[in-house]
matplotlib code that plots the C-alpha trace (Angstrom):
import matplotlib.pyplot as plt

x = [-13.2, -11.1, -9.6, -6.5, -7.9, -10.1, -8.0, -11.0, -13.9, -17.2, -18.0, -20.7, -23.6, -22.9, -19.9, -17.9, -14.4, -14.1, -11.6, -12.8, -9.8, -8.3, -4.8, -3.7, -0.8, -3.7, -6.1, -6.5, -8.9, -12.1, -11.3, -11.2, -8.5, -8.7, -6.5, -4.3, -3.5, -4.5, -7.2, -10.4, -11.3, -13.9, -11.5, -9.1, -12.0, -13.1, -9.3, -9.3, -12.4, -11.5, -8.1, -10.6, -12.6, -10.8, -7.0, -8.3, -10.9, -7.9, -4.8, -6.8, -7.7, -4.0, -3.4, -6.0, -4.5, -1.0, -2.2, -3.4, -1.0, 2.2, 0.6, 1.7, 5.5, 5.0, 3.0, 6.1, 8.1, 4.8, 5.0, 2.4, 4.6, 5.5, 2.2, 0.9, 3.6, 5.1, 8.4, 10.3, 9.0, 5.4, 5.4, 6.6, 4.5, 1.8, 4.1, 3.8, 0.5, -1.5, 0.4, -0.9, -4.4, -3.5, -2.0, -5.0, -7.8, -6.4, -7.3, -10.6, -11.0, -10.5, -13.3, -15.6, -14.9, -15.6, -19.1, -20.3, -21.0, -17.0, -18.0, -19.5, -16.9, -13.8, -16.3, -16.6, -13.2, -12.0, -14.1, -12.9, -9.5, -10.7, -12.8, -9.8, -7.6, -9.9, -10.5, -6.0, -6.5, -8.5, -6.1, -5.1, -3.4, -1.3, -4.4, -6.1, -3.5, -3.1, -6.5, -6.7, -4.0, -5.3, -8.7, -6.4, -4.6, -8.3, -9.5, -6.2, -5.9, -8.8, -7.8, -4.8, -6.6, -7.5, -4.3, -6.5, -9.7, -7.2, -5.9, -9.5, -9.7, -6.5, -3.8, -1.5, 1.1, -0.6, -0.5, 2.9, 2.0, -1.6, 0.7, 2.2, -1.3, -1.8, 1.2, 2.1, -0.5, 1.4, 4.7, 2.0, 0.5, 3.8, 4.5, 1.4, 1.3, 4.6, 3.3, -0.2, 2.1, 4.0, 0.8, -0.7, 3.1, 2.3, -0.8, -2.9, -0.7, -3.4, -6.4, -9.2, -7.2, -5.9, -2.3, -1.0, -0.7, -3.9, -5.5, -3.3, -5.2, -8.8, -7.5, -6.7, -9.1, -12.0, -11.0, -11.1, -14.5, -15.7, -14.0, -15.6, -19.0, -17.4, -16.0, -19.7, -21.0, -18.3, -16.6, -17.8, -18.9, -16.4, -16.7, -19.1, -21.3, -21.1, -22.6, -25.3, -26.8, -30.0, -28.9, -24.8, -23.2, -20.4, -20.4, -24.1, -22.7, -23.8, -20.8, -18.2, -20.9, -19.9, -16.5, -16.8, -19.1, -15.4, -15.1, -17.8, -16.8, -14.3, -15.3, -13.3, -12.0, -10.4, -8.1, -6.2, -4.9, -2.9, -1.6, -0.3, 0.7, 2.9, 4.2, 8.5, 7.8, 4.8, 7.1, 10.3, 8.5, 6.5, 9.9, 11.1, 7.7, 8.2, 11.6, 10.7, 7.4, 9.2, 11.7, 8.8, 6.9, 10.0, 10.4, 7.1, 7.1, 10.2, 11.3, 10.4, 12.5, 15.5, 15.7, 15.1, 18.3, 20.3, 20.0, 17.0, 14.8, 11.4, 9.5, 12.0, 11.7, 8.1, 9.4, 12.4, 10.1, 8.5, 12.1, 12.5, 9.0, 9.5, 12.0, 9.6, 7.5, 9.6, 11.2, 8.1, 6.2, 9.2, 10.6, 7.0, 6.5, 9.5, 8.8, 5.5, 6.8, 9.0, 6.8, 10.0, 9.6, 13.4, 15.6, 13.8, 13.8, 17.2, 18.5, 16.2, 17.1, 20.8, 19.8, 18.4, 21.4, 23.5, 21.6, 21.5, 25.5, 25.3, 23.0, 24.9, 28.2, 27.2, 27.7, 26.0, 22.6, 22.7, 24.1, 21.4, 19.1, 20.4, 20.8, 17.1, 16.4, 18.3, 16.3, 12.9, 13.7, 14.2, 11.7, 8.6, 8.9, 10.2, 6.8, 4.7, 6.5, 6.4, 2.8, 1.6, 3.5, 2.3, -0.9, -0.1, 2.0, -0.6, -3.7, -6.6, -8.5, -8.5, -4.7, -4.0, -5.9, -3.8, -0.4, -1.1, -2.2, 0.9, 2.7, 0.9, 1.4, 5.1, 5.1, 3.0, 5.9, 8.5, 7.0, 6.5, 10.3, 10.7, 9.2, 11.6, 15.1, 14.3, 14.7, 18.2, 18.6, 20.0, 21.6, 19.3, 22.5, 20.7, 17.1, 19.4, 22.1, 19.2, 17.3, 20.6, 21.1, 17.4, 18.1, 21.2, 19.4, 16.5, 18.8, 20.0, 16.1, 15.2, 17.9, 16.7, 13.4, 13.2, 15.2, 12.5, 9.8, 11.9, 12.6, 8.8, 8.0, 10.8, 9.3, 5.8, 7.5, 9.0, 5.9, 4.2, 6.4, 6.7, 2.9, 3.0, 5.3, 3.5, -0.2, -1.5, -3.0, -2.6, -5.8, -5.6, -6.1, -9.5, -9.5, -9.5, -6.7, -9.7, -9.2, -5.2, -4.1, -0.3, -0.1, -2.7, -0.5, -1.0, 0.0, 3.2, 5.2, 6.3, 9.4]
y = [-15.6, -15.1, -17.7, -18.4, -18.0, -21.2, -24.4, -27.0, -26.9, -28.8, -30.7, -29.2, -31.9, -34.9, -33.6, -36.6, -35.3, -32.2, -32.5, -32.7, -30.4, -27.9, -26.8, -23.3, -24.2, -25.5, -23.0, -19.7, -17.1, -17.3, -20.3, -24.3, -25.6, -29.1, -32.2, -31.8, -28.7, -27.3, -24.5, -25.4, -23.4, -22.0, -21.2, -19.4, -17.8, -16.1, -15.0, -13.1, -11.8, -10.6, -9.1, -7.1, -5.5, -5.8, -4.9, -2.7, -0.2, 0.1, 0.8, 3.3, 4.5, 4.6, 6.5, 9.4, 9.5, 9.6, 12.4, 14.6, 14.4, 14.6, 17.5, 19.8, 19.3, 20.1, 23.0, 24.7, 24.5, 26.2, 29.5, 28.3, 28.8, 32.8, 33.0, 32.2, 33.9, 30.7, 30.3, 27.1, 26.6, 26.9, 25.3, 22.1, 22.3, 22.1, 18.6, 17.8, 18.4, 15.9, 12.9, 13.9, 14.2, 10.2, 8.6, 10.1, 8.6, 5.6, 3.4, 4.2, 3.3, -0.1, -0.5, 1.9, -0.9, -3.3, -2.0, 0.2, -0.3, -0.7, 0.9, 4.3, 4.6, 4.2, 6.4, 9.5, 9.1, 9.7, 12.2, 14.3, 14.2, 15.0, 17.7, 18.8, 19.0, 21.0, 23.7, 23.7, 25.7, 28.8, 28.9, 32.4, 32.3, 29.5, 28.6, 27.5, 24.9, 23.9, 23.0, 21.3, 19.3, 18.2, 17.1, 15.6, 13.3, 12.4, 10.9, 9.4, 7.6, 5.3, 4.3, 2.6, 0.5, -1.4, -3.5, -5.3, -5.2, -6.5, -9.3, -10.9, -12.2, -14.1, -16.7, -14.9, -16.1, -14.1, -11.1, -9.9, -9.9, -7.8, -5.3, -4.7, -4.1, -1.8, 0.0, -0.2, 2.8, 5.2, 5.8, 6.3, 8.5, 10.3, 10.3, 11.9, 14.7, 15.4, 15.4, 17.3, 19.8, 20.1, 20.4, 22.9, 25.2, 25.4, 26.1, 27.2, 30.2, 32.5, 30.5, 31.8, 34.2, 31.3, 30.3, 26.9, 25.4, 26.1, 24.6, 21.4, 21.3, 22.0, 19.2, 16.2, 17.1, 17.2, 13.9, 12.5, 13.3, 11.2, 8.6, 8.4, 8.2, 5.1, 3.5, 4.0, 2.2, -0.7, -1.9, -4.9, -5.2, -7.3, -11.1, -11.7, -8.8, -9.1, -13.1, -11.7, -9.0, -10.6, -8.4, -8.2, -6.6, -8.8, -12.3, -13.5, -17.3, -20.0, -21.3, -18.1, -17.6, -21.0, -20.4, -17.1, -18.2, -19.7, -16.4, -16.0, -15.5, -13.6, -10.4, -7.5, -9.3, -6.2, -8.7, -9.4, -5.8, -6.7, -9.8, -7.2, -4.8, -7.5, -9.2, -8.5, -8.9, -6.3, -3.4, -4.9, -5.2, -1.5, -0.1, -2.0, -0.3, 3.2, 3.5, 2.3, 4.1, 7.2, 7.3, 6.4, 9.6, 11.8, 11.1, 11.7, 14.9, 16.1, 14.8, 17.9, 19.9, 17.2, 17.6, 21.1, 21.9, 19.8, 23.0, 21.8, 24.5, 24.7, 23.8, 20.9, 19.8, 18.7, 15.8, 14.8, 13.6, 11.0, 8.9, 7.7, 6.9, 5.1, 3.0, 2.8, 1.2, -1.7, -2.4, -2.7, -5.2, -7.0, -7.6, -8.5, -10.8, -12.6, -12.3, -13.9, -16.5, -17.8, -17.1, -15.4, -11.8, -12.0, -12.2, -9.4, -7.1, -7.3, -6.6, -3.6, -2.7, -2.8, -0.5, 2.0, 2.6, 2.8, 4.9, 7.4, 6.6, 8.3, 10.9, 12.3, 12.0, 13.5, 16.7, 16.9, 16.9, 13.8, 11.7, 13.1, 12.1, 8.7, 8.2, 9.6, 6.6, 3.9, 5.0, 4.9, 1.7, 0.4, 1.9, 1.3, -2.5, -2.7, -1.0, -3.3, -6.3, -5.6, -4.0, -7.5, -9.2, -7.6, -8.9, -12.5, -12.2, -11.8, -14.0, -12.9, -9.9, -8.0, -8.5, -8.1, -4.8, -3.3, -4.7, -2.7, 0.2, 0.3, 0.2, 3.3, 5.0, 4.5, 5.7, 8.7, 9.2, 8.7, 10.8, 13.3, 13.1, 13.2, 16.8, 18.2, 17.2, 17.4, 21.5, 22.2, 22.6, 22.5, 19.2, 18.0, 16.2, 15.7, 14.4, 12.0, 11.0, 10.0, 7.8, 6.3, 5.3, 4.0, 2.1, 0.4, -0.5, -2.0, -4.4, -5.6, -6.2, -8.0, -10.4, -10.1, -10.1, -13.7, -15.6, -15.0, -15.9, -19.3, -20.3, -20.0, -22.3, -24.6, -25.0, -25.8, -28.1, -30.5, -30.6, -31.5, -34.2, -35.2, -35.7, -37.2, -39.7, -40.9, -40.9, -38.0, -34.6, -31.3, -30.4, -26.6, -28.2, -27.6, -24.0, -21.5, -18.3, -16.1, -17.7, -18.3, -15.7, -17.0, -19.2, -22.0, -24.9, -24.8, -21.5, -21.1, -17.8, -17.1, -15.6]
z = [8.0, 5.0, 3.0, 4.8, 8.2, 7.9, 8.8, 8.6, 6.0, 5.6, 2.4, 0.2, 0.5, -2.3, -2.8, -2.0, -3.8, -0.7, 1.7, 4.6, 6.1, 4.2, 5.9, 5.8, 3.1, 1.0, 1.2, 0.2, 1.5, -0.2, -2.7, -2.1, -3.0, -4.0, -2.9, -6.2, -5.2, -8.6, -8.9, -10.9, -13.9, -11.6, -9.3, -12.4, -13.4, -9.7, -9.4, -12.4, -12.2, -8.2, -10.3, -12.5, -10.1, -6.4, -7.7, -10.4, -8.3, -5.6, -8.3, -9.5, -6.1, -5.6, -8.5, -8.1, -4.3, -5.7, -8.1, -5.5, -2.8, -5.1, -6.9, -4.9, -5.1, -9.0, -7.9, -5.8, -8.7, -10.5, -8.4, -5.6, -2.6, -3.7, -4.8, -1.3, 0.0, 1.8, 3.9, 3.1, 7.0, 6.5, 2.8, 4.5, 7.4, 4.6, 3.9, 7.2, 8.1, 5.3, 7.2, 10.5, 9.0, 7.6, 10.9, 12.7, 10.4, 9.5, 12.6, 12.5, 9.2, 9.2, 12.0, 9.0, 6.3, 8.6, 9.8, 7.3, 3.1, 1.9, -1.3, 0.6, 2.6, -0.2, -2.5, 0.3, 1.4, -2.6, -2.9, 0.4, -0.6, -4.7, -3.1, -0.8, -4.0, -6.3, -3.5, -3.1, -6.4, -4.5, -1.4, -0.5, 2.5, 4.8, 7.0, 4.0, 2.7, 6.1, 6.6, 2.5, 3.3, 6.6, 5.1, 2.4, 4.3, 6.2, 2.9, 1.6, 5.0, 4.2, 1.0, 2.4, 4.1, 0.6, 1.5, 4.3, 2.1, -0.9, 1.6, 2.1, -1.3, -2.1, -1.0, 1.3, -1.8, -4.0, -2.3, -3.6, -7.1, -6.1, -4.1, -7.1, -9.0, -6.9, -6.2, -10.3, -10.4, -7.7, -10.2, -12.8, -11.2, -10.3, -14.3, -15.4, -12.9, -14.5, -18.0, -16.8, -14.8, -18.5, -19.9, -17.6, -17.6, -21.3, -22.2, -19.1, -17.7, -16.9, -18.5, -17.3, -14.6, -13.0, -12.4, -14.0, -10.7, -10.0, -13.1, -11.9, -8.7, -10.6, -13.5, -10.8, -8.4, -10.5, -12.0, -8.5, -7.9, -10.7, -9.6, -6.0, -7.9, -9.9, -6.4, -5.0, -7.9, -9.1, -5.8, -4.3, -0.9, 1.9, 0.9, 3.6, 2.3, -0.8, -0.8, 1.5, -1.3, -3.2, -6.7, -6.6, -9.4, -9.8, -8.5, -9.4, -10.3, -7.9, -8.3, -7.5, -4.6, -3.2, -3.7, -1.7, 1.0, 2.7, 3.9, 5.9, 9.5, 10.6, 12.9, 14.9, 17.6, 20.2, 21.5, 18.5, 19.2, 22.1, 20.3, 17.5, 20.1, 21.5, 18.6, 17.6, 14.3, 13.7, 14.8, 13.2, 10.0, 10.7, 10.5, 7.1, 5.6, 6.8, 5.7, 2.0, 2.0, 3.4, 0.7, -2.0, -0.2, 0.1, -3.7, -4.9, -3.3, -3.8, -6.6, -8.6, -5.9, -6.4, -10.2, -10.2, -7.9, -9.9, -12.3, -14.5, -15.7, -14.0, -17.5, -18.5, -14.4, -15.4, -18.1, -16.4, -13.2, -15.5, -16.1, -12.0, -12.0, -15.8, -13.7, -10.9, -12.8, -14.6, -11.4, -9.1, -11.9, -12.7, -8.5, -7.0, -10.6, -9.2, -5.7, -6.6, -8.7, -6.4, -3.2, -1.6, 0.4, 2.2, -0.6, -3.2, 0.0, 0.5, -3.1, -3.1, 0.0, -0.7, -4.0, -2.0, 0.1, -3.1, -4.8, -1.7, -1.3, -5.6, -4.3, -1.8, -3.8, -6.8, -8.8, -12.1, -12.9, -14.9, -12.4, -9.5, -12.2, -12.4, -8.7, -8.1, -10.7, -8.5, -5.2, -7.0, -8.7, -4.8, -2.8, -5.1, -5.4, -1.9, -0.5, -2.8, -1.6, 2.2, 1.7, 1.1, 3.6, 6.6, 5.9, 5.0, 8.3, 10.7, 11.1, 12.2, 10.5, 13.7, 14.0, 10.6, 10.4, 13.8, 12.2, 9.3, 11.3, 13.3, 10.3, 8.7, 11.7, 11.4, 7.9, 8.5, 11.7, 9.1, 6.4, 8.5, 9.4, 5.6, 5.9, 8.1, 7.2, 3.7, 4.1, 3.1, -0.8, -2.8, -2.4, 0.7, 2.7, 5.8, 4.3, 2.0, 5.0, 7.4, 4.9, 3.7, 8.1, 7.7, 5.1, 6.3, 9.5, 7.6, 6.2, 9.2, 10.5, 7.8, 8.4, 12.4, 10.8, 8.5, 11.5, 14.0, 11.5, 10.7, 13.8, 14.4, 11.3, 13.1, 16.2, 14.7, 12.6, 15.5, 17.7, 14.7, 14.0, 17.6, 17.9, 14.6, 15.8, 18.8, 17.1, 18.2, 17.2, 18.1, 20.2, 18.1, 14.9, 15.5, 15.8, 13.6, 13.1, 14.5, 17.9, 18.2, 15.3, 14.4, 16.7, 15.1, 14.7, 10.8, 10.4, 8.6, 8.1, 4.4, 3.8]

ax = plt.figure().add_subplot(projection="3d")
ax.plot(x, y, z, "-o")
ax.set_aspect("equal")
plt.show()
């Protein structure tokens, strides 16, 4: 059971100073909170440690995944399509293609994690879609992208589920802020494929007989590959795992291994399933995600393509990519650092949801390159933070790991629907008005379920709230305080929504 799914917890032996019940809005995932409601030193010390190797292994996962799949929108601009000798069809069914290979895989993978060594499983995954990248560079015909891309979206699908893994380990209030370790690495990554591209365009033109787009490839693939081997070794185990190895790596201190040992317990339960299946809010808040993440992966794909056909040479394309990810960036630290602070989701997601829809309104109404510039800038300043923020609160939405796992797989499946969407309206350059009208409809219908959205989910904290008080007021508890969120999921009497 992970830290917030534990609503009573035993007293070590002679400590007398332990609660003896730990309520959800005390207690975080793997760490005691103490009746102050202030974290030891022991406790500071775990978090940042967890920061260092949990956030850190999976931002960079994100960035190497980020690499590969966005490299091939700077590769188009590069001369792979005519090289290949690609319609605009079958180049995006290449698009297309890697999210089918991710909505496919994704499922299983959070059984994988589950059952199997964590660490194998992120470090083979990395290295399929590393492998899948490096081998893009010796594609000769269609088939051959088509089935790269495929296998690329296999591996990449795994490394989503980090956001699950991620949750095990922290406060569902802190999970904002680590979204936004981990997603602060994807407009990174977007940036340095620009500069690499740059790089590449420059001095690799026929290096070796190869192409620049295909030294890209060799370049960011190769650099994958070492980093599966660095996953395989570095990443700890799941919590429960990870306090059963004799020789860990990381957390070796009695103490940090009494501090984890909270969240021991929780299994698959196949039930939870259906209670996600039939839950308002896990689809309602499926669709919030896959219209950010679908403008975040329309963006990193096209963005290349956008700037180009705003008249931008092909050269000077490559270094004007990195100023909406520069955006990107600031934005996504600086809205989930807020977010965080203030342990609010609604109100950051509807300021950057309200953004977006401007900056498409810009998009679309623009005629000069500096202004589609500027406007490409608004949408990524949006869609970044607002898929970090929602990112971590579909997790600290659902109890239950089994739950939590399918919300989030209904949610990718959405995206990977959506991105695949993505692929086929964004066809018609050079000003792409039906890719840019249909996410701009999206957009104005997420705001409207968010508002839906954040009324359901306090209505539910209101309701909770009066039978407590009710019971309260005639001496009596509430026979589920007893249970745990593995047995009734949300609907545990302590379990609060945050919004």
């Amino acid at each position: 059971m992970d830290r917030h799914d534990r609503t009573s917890v035993s007293p070590e032996p002679g400590d007398e100073k332990m609660p003896k019940e730990v309520h959800l809005e005390e207690a975080a995932p793997d760490i005691v909170v103490p009746p102050t409601g202030e974290q030891s030193q022991s406790e500071k010390k775990l978090v940042r440690k967890t920061d260092f190797v949990v956030c850190m292994m999976f931002g960079l996962s994100y960035f190497f995944a980020y690499l590969d799949r966005g490299a091939i929108g700077n590769a188009r601009i590069m001369g792979l399509q005519q090289d290949l000798g690609l319609s605009d069809d079958r180049f995006f069914n290449c698009i297309l293609i890697f999210f089918i290979g991710y909505a496919v895989f994704e499922g299983p993978a959070f059984y994988l994690i589950r059952v199997f060594h964590a660490p194998t499983v992120y470090a083979i995954s990395a290295l399929v879609f590393g492998v899948s990248a490096l081998l893009t560079a010796y594609a000769k015909t269609y088939a051959h992208l088509l089935v790269l891309r495929l296998f690329m979206g296999f591996g990449e699908a795994t490394v989503q589920t980090g956001f699950v893994y991620v949750s095990l380990w922290y406060r569902r209030e802190e999970m904002s802020v680590r979204a936004s370790y981990l997603f602060a690495f994807t407009p990174i990554a977007g940036a340095i494929s620009g500069l690499i591209a740059y790089g590449v365009n420059r001095s690799l033109e026929g290096a070796g007989g190869h192409r620049a787009w295909q030294w890209l490839f060799i370049i960011e693939g190769a650099a994958t590959m070492i980093w599966a081997f660095v996953i395989w070794v570095v990443l700890p185990e799941i919590p429960e795992k990870e306090l059963a190895k004799k020789r860990p790596l990381w957390f070796k201190d009695p103490e940090e291994r009494r501090l984890i040992e909270q969240v021991l317990g929780a299994k698959v339960q196949f039930w939870q399933i259906k209670t996600a299946i039939k839950d308002i809010k896990v689809w309602i808040m499926a669709f919030i995600a896959a219209t950010h993440a679908t403008g975040l992966t329309g963006f990193s794909i096209f963005l290349p393509t956008f700037i180009h056909a705003f008249g931008v040479p092909p050269l000077v394309t490559q270094l004007y990519t990195i100023i909406p990810y520069g955006v990107a960036f600031i934005s996504l630290i600086a809205v989930t650092r807020i977010s965080d602070r203030l342990v609010v989701r609604f109100i950051p997601m509807l300021i950057v949801t309200g953004v977006a829809i401007i900056g498409f309104i810009i998009i679309l109404a623009q005629t000069r390159p500096a202004v589609g510039i500027f406007a490409s800038s608004v949408v990524t300043a949006a869609v970044y933070p607002g898929v970090a923020i929602v990112s971590g609160w579909i997790p600290s939405s659902n109890a239950g790991y089994t739950k939590r796992a399918a919300a989030t797989w209904i949610t990718q499946i959405f995206c990977q629907a959506f991105s695949i969407l993505a692929s086929r309206i964004y066809n018609k350059p050079p000003r792409f008005f039906k890719g840019h009208g249909v996410l701009l409809g999206f957009f104005i219908l997420t705001f409207i379920l968010l508002i839906l959205m954040t009324y359901l989910m306090k209505r539910h904290n209101q309701e909770k709230d009066t039978l407590a008080a009710e019971l309260d007021a005639r001496g009596e508890r509430n026979p589920d305080e007893s249970k745990s969120l593995e047995e009734l999921c949300d609907h545990h009497p302590s379990y609060r929504y945050l919004y």
